[in-house]
C-alpha positions in Angstrom: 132.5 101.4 73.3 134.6 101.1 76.7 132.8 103.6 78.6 129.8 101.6 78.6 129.3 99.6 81.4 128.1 95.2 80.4 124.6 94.6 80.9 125.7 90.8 81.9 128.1 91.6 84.4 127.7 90.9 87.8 127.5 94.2 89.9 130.1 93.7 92.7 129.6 97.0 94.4 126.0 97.1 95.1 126.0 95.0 98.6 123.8 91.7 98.8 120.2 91.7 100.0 119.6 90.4 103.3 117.3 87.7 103.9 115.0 90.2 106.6 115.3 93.0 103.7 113.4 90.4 101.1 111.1 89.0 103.5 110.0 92.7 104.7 109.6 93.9 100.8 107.9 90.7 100.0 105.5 91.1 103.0 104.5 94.6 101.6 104.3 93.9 98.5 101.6 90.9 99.4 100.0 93.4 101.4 99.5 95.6 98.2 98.6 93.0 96.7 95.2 92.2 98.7 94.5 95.5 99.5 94.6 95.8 95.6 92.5 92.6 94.9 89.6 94.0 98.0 89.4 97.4 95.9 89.1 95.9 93.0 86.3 93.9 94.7 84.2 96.7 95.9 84.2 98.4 92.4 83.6 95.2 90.5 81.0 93.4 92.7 79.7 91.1 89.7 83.1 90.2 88.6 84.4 89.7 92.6 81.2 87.3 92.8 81.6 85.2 90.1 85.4 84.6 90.5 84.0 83.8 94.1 81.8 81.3 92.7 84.2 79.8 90.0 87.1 79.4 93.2 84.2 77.5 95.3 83.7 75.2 92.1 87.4 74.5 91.6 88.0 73.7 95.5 84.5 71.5 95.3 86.0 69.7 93.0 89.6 69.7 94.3 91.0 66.2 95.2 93.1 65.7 98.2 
């Protein structure tokens, strides 16, 4: 089938991402990312507690 365009080949017409462009979408998606991790938090209390308590383990017994 000609008309169908190769999944493996490179797209040439689709301009490269700057580096500014990645960082900025990066920093939002780590910012949707925490505010997604706090409101799971606030309506999971238990759950946000222990996975508090099992972090403060593993960096108690963390060795530098």
């Amino acid at each position: 089938m000609p008309d169908l365009p190769e999944r493996d080949a490179p797209q040439t017409d689709a301009p490269r991402e700057t580096q500014t462009e990645r960082r900025r979408r990066r920093d939002r998606f780590l910012r949707e990312l925490a505010e997604a991790r706090e409101l799971r938090d606030r309506v999971q209390p238990r759950r946000a507690k222990s996975a508090r308590l099992r972090r403060a383990m593993r960096m108690r017994t963390f060795r530098w």
